[in-house]
C-alpha positions as CSV (number, residue, x, y, z in Angstrom):
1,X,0.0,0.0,0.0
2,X,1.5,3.5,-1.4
3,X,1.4,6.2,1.2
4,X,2.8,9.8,2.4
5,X,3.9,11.4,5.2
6,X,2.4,14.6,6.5
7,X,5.3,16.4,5.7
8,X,5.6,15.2,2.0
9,X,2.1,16.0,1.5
10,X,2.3,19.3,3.1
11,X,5.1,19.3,0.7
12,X,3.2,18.7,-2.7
13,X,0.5,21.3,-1.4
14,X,2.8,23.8,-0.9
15,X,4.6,23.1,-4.2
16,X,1.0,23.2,-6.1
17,X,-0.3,26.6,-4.0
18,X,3.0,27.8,-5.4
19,X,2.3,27.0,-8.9
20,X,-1.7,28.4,-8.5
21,X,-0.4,31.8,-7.1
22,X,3.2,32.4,-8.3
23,X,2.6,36.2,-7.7
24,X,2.0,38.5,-5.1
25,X,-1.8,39.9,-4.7
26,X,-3.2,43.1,-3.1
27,X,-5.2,42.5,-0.4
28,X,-8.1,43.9,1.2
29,X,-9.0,43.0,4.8
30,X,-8.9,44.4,8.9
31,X,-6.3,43.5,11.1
32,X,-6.5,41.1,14.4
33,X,-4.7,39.8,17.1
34,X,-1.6,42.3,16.0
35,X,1.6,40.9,17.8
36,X,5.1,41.4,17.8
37,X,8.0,39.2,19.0
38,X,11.5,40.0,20.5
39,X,13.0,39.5,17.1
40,X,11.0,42.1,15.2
41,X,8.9,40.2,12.8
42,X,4.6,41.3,13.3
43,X,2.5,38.3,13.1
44,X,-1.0,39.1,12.9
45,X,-4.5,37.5,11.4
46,X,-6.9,39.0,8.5
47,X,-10.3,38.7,8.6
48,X,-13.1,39.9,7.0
49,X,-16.5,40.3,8.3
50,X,-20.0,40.5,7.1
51,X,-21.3,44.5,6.4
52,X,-24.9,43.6,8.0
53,X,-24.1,41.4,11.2
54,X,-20.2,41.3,11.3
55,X,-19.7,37.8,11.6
56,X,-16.5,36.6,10.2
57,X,-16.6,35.0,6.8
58,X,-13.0,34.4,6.2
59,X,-9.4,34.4,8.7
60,X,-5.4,34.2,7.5
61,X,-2.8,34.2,9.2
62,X,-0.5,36.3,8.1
63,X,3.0,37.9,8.8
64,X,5.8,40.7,8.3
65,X,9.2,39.4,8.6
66,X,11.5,42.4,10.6
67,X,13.3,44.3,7.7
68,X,10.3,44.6,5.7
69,X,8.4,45.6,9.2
70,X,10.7,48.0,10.1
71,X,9.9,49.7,7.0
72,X,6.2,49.8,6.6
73,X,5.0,50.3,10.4
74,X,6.5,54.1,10.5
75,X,5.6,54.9,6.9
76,X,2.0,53.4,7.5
77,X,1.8,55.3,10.7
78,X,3.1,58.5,9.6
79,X,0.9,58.3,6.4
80,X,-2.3,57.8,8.5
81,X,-1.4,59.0,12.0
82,X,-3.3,55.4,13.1
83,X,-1.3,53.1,14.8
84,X,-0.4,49.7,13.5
85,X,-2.4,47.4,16.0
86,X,-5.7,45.1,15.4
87,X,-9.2,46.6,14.4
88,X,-8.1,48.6,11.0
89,X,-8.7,47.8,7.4
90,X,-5.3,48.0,5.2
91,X,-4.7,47.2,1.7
92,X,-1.2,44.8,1.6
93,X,0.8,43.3,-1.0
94,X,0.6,39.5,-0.2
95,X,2.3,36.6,-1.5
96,X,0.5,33.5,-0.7
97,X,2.5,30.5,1.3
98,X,2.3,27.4,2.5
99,X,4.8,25.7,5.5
100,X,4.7,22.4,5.9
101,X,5.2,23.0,9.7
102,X,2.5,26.0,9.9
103,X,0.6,25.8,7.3
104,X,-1.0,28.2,5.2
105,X,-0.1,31.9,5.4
106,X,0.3,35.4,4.0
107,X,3.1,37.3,3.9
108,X,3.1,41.1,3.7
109,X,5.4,42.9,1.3
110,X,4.0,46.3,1.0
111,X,1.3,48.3,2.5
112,X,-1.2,51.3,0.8
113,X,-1.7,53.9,3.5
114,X,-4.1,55.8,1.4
115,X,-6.8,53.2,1.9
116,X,-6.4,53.0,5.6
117,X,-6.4,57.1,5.7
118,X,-10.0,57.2,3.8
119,X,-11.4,54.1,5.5
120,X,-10.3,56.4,9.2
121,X,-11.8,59.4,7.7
122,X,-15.3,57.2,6.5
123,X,-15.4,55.8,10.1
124,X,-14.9,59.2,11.4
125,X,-17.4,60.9,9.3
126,X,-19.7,57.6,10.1
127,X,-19.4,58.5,14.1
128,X,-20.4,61.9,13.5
129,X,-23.5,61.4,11.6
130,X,-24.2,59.0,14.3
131,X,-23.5,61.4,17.0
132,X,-26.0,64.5,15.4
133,X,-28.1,61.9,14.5
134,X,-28.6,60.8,18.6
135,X,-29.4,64.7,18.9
136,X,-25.8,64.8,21.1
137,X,-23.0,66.4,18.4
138,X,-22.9,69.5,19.9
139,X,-24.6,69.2,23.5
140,X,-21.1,70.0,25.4
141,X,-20.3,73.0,23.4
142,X,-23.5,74.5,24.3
143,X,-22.7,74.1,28.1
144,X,-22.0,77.6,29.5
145,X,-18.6,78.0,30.7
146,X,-18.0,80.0,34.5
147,X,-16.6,83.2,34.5
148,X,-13.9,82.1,36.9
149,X,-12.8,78.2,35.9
150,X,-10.4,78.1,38.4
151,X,-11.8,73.8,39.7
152,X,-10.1,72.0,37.0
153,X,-10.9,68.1,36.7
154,X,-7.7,66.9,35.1
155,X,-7.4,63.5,33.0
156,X,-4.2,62.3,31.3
157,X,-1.2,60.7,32.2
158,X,0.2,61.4,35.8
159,X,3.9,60.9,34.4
160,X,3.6,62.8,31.1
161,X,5.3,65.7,30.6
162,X,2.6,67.5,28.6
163,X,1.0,67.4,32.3
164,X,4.0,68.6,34.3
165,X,3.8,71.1,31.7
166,X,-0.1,72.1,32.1
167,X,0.8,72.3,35.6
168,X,3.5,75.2,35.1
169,X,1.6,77.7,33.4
170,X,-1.6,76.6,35.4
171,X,-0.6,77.8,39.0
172,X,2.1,80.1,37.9
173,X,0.6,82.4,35.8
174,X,1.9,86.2,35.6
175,X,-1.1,87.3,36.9
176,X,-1.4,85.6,40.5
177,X,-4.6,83.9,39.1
178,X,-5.5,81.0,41.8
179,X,-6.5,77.1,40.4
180,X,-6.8,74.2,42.1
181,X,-6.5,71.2,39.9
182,X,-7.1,67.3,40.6
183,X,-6.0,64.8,38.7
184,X,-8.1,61.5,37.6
185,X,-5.2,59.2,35.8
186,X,-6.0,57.7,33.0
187,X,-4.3,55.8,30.3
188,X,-3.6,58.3,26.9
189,X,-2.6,55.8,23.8
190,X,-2.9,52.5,23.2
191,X,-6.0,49.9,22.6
192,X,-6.8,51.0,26.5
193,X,-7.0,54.6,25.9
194,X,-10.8,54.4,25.4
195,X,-11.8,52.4,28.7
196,X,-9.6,54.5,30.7
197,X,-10.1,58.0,30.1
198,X,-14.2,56.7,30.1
199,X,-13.6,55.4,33.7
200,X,-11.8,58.7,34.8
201,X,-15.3,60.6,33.3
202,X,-17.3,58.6,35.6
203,X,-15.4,59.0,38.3
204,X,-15.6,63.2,38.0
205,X,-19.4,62.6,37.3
206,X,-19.6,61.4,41.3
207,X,-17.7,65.0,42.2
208,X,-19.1,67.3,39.0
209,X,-20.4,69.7,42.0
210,X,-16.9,70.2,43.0
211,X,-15.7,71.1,39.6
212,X,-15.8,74.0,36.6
213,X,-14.1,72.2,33.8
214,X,-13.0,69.0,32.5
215,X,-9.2,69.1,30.7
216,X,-8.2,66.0,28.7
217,X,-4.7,66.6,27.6
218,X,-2.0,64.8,26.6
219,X,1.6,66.0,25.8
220,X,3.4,64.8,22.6
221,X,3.9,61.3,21.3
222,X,3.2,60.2,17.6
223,X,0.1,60.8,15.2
224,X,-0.7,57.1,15.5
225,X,-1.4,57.0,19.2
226,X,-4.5,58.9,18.3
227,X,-6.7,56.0,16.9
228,X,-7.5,55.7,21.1
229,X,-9.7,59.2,20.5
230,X,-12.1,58.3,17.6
231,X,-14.6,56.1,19.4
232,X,-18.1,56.8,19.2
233,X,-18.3,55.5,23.1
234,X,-15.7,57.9,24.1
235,X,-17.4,60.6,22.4
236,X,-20.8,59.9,23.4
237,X,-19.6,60.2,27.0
238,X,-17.8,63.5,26.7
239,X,-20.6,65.2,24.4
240,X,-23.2,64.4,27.1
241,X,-20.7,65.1,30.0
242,X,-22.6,67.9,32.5
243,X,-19.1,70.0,32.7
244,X,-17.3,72.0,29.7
245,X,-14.2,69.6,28.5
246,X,-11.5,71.2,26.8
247,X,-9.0,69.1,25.0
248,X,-5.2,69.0,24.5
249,X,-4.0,66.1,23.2
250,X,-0.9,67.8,21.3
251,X,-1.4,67.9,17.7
252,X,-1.6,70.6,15.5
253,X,-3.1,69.4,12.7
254,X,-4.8,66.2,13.6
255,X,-8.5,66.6,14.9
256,X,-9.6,63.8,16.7
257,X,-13.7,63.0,17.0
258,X,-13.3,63.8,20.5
259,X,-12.0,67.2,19.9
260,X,-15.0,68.0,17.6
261,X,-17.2,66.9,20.6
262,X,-15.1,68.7,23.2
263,X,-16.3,72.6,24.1
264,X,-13.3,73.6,22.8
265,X,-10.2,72.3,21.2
266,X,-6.7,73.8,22.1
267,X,-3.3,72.8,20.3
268,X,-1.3,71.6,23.6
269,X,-1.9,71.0,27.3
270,X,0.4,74.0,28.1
271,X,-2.3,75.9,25.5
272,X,-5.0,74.6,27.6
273,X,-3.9,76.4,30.3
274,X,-3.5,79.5,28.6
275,X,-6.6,79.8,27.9
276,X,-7.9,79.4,31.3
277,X,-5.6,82.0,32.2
278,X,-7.2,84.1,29.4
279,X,-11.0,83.6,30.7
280,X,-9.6,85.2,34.5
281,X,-7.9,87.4,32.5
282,X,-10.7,88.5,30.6
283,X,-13.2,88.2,33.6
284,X,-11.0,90.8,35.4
285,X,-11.0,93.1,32.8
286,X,-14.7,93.2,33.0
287,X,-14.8,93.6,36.5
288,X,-12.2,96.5,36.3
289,X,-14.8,98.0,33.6
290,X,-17.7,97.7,35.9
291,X,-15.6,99.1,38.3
292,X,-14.6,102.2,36.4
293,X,-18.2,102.6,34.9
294,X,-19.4,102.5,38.7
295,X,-16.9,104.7,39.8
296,X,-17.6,107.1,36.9
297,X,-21.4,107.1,37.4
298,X,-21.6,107.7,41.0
299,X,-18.9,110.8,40.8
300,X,-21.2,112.2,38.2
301,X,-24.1,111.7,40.7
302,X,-21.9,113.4,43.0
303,X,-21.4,116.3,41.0
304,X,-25.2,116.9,40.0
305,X,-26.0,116.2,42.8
306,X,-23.6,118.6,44.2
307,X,-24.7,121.1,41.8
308,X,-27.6,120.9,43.1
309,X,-26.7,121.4,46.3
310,X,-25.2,124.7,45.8
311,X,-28.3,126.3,43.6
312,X,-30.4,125.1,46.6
313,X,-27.9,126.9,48.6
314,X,-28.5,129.7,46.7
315,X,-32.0,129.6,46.5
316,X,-32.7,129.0,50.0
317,X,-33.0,132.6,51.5
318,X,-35.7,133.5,48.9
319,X,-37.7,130.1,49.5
320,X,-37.4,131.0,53.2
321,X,-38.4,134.4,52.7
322,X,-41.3,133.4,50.5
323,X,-42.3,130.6,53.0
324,X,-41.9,132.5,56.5
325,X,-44.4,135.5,53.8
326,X,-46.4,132.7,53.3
327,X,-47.0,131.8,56.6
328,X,-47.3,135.2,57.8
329,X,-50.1,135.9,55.7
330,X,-51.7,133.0,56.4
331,X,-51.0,133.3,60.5
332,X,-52.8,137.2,60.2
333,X,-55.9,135.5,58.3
334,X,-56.2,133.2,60.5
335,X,-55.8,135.6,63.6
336,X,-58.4,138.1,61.8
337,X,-60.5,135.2,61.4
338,X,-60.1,133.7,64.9
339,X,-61.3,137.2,66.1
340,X,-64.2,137.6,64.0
341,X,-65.2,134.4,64.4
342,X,-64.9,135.5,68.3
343,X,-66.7,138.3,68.2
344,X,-69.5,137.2,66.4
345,X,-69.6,133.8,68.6
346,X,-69.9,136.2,71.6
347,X,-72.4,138.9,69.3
348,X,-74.6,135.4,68.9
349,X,-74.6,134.4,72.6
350,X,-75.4,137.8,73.9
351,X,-78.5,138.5,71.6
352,X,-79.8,135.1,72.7
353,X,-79.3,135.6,76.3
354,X,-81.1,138.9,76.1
355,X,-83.8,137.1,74.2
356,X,-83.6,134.8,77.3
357,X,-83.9,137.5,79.7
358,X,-86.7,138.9,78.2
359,X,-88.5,135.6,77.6
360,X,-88.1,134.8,81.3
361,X,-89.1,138.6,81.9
362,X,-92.2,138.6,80.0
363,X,-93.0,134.8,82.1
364,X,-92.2,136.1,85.5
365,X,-95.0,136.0,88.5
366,X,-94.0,139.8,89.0
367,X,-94.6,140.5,85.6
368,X,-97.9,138.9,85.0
369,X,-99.7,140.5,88.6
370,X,-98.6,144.2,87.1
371,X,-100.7,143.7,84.1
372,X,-103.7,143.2,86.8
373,X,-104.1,139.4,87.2
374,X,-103.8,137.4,90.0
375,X,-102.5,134.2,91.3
376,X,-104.8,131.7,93.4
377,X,-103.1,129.1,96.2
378,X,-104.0,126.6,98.2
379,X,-101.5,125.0,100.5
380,X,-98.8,126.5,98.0
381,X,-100.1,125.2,95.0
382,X,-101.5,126.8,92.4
383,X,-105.6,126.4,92.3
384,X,-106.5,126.2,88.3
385,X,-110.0,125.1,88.6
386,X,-112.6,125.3,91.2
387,X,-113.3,122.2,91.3
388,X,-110.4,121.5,93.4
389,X,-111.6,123.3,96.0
390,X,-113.8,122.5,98.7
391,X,-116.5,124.4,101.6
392,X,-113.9,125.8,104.2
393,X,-110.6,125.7,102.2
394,X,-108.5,128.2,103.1
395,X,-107.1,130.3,99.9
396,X,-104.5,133.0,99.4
397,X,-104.7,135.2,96.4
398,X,-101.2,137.1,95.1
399,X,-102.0,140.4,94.1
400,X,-99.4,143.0,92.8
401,X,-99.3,144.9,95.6
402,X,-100.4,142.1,98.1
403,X,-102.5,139.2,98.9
404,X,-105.9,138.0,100.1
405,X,-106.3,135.1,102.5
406,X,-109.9,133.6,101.9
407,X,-112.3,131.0,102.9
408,X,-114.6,129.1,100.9
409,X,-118.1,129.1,101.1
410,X,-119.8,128.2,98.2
411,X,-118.2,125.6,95.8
């Protein structure tokens, strides 16, 4: 019975795979499980995944042996400004292999960053349109920023020296300006980037009270540690965040999706914390404004005011004089009143007194017994019909020049 070894039947398929694709092939696929060894060689996995549900449809292993690596990782990364790591789609030159040992595998001989670069900048453009579609693009910029920023939540490395640097021309400002910053570490490049600067946001959510403004900054290193900063997650989190961030991550000319999120985008950390300089700066020359406007409107209130003053001072005598003639006037009319008003109150009781008098006159006993009547008593009493009077009653008539005492006789 004919047979073969493994290894001469590895043999005769790597000898016909050889023959079926004698030349190299661009390929199109994304990146996985990115590694590289002590020697320098990148080993690494295509795959390419389904459009609608992502499920892998097709896996290689492939590889970059170290003087062809050591080439193409800084040109890819200076081309895109992406790091070379798992999770990106690249277009490679591939030649097609097969070891009898490990099988079958690709190996990478040249690299198109120009794909890479517009499939970033579709992804990027893709997380934007998701972000205004979710209504949240441009929630943080519409935050309103305090006069004074001086709490400053603080994420980034603890021992980079974009921070040391933020810290400088934070607390030692020309101008005296008081901050008082607090650090929440976080990782700044690398596949944890994400995770950890998310993490340090939800720990300053707990504290947001305590703060003004959010600084995400991070000093130097290459264009492709940035791939960390374009996440719709990340971005989500800091367009929604309750505090104005501000971001620094260090690049001129690369915009991240999380700086078109942020409130407001500086160049550097050290530019960061200029511009919170700036806003004091700016907030006390407003208050030096209000000052001087203050200042200037009271001393004009003083001085018309003061005016005033004197033309009163001025005026014075003749609004006394005019008063105290005033009131003199009006003291005589009311004396010349009081004493008419006197007289005539007197004039008015004396004529009805004597009308009185003469009433009481005219009414009197006296009066009446002069005109010839006379005035009848019995027992003091006045008699004012006969019937009152009885056989034997004794009676005194009043005359005017006397009296009569009487008996009855005949009733």
């Amino acid at each position: 019975m004919d047979f073969l070894t493994l290894s001469q039947l590895n043999s005769l398929i790597a000898c016909e795979i050889k023959q079926a694709f004698p030349d190299t092939y661009w390929l199109l696929a994304e990146t996985s499980d990115v590694r590289f060894n002590n020697n320098g060689h990148c080993y690494l996995e295509f795959i390419e995944k389904e459009e609608k549900n992502g499920n892998i449809i097709a896996k290689a292993r492939a590889y970059i042996w170290k003087n062809t690596f050591q080439v193409l990782k800084p040109y890819f990364e200076e081309k895109t400004g992406q790091s070379f790591v798992s999770g990106i789609k690249v277009l490679v030159k591939v030649s097609v292999d097969f070891n009898t040992v490990y099988g079958y595998g690709l190996s990478i001989y040249d690299i198109d960053p120009t794909y890479t670069l517009g499939d970033i900048q579709r992804r990027r453009q893709e997380i934007l349109r998701r972000l205004e579609e979710d209504g949240i693009l441009d929630m943080n910029k519409e935050l309103e920023m305090p006069a004074l920023p001086q709490r400053v939540a603080i994420i980034t490395s603890p021992t980079a020296a974009g921070y040391e640097d933020f810290q400088n021309h934070l607390l030692r400002n020309e101008q005296g300006f008081v901050f008082y910053p607090r650090l929440f570490p976080a990782i700044m490049q690398g596949e944890q980037t994400e995770n950890s600067i998310i993490a340090a946001l939800e720990k300053i959510y707990e504290y947001r009270d305590r703060f003004d403004v959010v600084v995400i900054i991070r000093g130097g290193g290459a264009s492709s540690d940035l791939s960390g900063f374009d996440s719709y997650p990340l971005a989500s989190h800091c367009a929604q965040f309750p505090l104005p961030i501000i971001t620094g991550i260090g690049h001129e000319r690369d915009n991240t999706i999380l700086d078109f999120v942020a409130w407001r985008r500086a160049k550097t950390p050290t530019a960061v914390a200029d511009y919170l300089v700036s806003l004091s700066e700016k907030t006390l020359e407003t208050l030096e404004e209000m000052r001087t406007s203050i200042v200037y409107g009271v001393t004009q209130q003083m001085e018309t005011a003061n005016t005033s003053l004197q033309k009163m001072r001025l005026r014075f005598p003749l609004y006394l004089n005019t008063i105290l003639e005033r009131h003199n006037y009006a003291v005589q009319s009311l004396t010349a009143e009081i004493q008419r008003s006197t007289q005539q109150f007197f004039q008015d009781k004396e004529t009805r007194l004597k009308e009185k008098e003469s009433f009481f006159h005219l009414s009197s006993p006296a009066y009446i017994l002069a005109k010839g009547y006379s005035i009848t008593l019995k027992d003091g009493k006045s008699v004012k019909t006969a019937k009152t009077l009885k056989n034997n009653d004794v009676i005194r008539t009043l005359l005017a020049d006397g009296e009569i005492v009487s008996v009855v006789t005949t009733c």
